[in-house]
N, C-alpha and C positions, 0 to 999 in steps of 0.2 A: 623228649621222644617225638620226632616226626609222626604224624599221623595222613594217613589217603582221605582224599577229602569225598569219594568214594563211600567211604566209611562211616560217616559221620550220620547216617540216617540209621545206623543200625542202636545205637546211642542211647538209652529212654531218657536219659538226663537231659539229651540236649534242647526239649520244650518244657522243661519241669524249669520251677524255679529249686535254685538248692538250696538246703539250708546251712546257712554256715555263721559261727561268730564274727564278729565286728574285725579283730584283727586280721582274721584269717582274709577276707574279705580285700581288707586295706592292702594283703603282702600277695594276696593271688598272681597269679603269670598268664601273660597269655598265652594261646594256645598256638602249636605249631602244628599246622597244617598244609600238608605239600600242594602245591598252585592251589593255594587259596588265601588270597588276601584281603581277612575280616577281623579287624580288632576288637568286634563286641565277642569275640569268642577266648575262654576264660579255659586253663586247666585248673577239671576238681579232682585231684587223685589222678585216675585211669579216665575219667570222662570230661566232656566234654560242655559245657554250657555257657549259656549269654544272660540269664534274666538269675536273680537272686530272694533270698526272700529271709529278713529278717527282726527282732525283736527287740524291743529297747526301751529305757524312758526318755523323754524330752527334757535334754537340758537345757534346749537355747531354744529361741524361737523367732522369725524373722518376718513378719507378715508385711506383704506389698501387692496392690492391686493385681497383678499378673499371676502370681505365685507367691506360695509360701514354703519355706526353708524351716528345717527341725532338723536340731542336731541330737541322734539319737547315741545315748549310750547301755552298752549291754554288760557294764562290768568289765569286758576285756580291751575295749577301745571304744572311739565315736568317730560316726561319719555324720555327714553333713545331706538333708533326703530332702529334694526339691521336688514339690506338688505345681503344677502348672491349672490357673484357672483359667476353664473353658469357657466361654459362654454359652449357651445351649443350641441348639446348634438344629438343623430340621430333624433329625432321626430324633431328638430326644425330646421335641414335642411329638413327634409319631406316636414317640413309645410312652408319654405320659398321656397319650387322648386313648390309649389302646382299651376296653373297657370289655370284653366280653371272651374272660379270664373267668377257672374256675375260681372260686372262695380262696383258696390257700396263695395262689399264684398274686390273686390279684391283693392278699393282704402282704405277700412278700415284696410285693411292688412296691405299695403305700412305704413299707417299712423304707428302700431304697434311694426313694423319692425324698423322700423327709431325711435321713440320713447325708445327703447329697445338697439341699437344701440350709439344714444346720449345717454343715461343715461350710460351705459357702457364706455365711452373716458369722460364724464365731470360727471358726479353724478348732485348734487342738490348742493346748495348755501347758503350760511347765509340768513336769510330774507324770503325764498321761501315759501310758504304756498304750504303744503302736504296734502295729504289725505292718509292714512294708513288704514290697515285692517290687522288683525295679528292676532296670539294665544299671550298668557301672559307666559312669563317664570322670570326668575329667575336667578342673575348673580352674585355673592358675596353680597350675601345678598340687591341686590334690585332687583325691578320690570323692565323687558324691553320688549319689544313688538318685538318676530321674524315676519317678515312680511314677512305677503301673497300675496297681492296685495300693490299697490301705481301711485301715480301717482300726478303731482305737479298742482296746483288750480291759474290759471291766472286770474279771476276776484276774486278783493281786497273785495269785498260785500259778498262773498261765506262764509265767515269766518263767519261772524254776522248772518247770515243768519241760519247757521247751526245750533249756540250756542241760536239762539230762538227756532228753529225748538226742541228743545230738552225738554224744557218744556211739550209738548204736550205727547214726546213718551216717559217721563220718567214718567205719568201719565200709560201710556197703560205698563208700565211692574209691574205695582202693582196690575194691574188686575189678578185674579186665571185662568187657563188654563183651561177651560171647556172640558170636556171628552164627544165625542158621545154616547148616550144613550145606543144606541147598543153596542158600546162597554166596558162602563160602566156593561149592564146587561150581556154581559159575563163575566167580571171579576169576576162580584159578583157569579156567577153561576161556577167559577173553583175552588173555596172552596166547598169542600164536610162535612159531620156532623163532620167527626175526624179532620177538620180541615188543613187537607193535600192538597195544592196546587196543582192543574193537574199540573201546570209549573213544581214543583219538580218531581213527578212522571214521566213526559216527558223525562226531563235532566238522568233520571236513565235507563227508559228501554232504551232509546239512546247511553246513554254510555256503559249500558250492551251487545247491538246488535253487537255493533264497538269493542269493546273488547274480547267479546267470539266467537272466528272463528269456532270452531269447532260445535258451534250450529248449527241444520239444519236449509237449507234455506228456508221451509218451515213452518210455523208454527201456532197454532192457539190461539184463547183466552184463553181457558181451560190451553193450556200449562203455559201463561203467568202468569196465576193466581198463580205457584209454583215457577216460578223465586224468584231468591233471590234480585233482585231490587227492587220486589214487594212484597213481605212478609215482607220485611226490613220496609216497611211501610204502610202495612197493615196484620196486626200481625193476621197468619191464615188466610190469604183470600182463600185458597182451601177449608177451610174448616169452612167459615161462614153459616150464615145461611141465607135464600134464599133472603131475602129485602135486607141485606148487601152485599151481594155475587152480586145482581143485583146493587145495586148501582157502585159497583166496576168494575165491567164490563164496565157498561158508562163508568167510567172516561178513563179505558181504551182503548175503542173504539176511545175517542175523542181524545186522545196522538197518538193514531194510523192515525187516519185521520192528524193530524197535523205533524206525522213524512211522510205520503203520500205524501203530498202535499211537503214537501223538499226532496223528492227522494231519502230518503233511503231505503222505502219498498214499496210494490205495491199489491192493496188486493186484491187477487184471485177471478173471476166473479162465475167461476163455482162451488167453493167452497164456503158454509156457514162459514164465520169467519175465513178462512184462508188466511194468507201472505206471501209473497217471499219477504226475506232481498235484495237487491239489492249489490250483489259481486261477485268479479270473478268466482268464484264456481258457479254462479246460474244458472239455464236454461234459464233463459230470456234474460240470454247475448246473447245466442245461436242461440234463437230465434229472438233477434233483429237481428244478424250478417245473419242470412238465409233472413229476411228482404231486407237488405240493398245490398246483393247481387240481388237479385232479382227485387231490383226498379233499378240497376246501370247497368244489363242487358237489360232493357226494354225502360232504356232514351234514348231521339234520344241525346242527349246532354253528355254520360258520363261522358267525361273529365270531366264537370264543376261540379261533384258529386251531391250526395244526399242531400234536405234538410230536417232537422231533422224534421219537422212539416210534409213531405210528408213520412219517415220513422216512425215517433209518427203517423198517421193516419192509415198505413198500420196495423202496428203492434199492434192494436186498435181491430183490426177484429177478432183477435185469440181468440178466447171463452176463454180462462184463463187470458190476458188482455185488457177487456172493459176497467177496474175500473184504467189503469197507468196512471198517472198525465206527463204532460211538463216536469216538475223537474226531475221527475221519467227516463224519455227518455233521458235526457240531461244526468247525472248520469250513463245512461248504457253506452250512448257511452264514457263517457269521461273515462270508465275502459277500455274499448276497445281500445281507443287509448293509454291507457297506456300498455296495452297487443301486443299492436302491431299489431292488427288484421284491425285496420282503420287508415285512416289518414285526419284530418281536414283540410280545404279549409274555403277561406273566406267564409263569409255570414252565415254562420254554417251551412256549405255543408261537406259531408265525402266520402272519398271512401274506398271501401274494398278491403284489399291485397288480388287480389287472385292467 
């Protein structure tokens, strides 16, 4: 069964690992999902997933500098589960100098460390019962599991334990993934009469906006109606006639609102139906930059910079941006600091070169 790839966030499976037996695992299918082409994606039942997570004992073992190889079996099959050695890396001395953790955190740390540690000078054993979590790949022509997590299972009951526990949730993956109605009645509501998805429409004036620089920053509905994103599929829309011409305006309005909210454009308070692209060229860069000098001379604190929620409020007040969204703010400055005109500080604090 085809699947909308649309759909695929409504899914709880699809960041869980599953749990599923060794065979089941080996004969899985991938998943068919309409324009979308990703092969870490598995059908389990009714859903949909990429990562796994499974139980076994060690019956082979393959240790080599880079990695080590355990081929795990659970009674119904073995696969073959490739551990990749890191060498530590800057985060993970960060995170071992870190020291000013309560008692519990900082003994679950120790516990980690050491864990992480032994497994690096001795690996795992013949015999050992594992616990794996991993994506599914592919190695001359068989199935092996790169692993994500792991870690080895000291009570001998854990094993049986699992392999009933599985009965129940290979029941809950044949169940269909219920859609909220709300968002179900928007789906159905982004189909217009010709049939044209807002999604497509979206994807077009998006890539039209990012791609023609020399459009003004400026602009309004009327203008958009002659775009060639928009004619391409809505054939004459300048010059429909007035039900259709209205209906095409919504959809546009609602691709608008939806490209607002990810902060590429920002729609003008004082103006009916007009928008500012968000890019270097715009005024609102300018604007925000007049901003954030003006909150960075007035903190008792400068050094520690501006933060972007007390610049997104300031900048709020300017009768041309009530209507800027968070995304929208985040967006100006991160061209600004690409221009050189800011410089970010933790916390998403900035300050201005001046």
């Amino acid at each position: 069964m085809a699947l909308s790839k649309i759909l695929l966030g409504f899914d709880p499976l699809l960041r869980c690992a599953a749990r599923l037996q060794i065979k089941d695992l080996l004969n899985i299918q991938p998943a068919n999902v309409v324009d979308f082409d990703c092969q870490d994606l598995y059908q389990v039942g009714e859903h949909i997933c990429f990562k796994f997570q499974i139980i076994g004992y060690i019956v082979r073992v393959d240790k080599k500098q880079q990695r080590q190889s355990y081929v795990l079996d659970d009674g119904t099959g073995v696969i073959t589960c490739t551990i990749w050695i890191n060498q530590p890396n800057e985060l993970d001395r960060k995170f071992a100098a870190i020291n000013d953790l309560p008692t519990s955190l900082m003994e679950h740390k120790k516990e980690l460390l050491d864990k992480e540690e032994t497994f690096r000078q001795e690996g795992y054993c013949l015999g050992d019962v594992l616990s794996i979590r991993g994506r599914l790949t592919e190695f001359s022509g068989q199935r092996e599991i790169y692993v994500l997590d792991h870690h080895q299972i000291k009570n001998p009951n854990t094993m049986s334990k699992y392999m009933l526990d599985l009965q129940p949730i290979y029941k809950s993956y044949k169940r269909k993934v219920q859609i909220p109605k709300t968002a179900a009645k928007e789906l159905t509501a982004s189909t217009d009469q010709n049939g044209c998805k807002i999604s497509c429409l979206q994807a077009e004036i998006q890539s039209y906006l990012k791609v023609n620089t020399s459009l003004s920053s400026v602009f309004s509905i009327s203008e958009i109606l002659s775009w060639p994103c928009v004619t391409g599929i809505y054939n004459n829309a300048s010059n429909s006639n007035s039900k259709d011409r209205a209906d095409i305006c919504l959809n546009v309005r609602k691709v608008l609102t939806a490209l607002s909210n990810t902060g590429l454009i920002c729609r003008l308070s004082s103006k009916t139906d007009h928008y500012e692209i968000i890019r270097p060229t715009s005024s609102v860069l300018n604007k925000a930059l007049d901003v954030l000098k003006s909150c960075y001379k007035s903190d008792r604190n400068p050094e520690n910079g501006c933060n972007i929620k007390q610049i997104f409020e300031c900048l709020n007040k300017n009768p041309l941006y009530h209507n800027l969204t968070l995304a929208g703010m985040q967006n100006i400055l991160n061209i600004l600091e690409e221009r050189g005109d800011v410089i970010s500080l933790s916390n998403q604090c900035y300050l201005p070169m001046l």
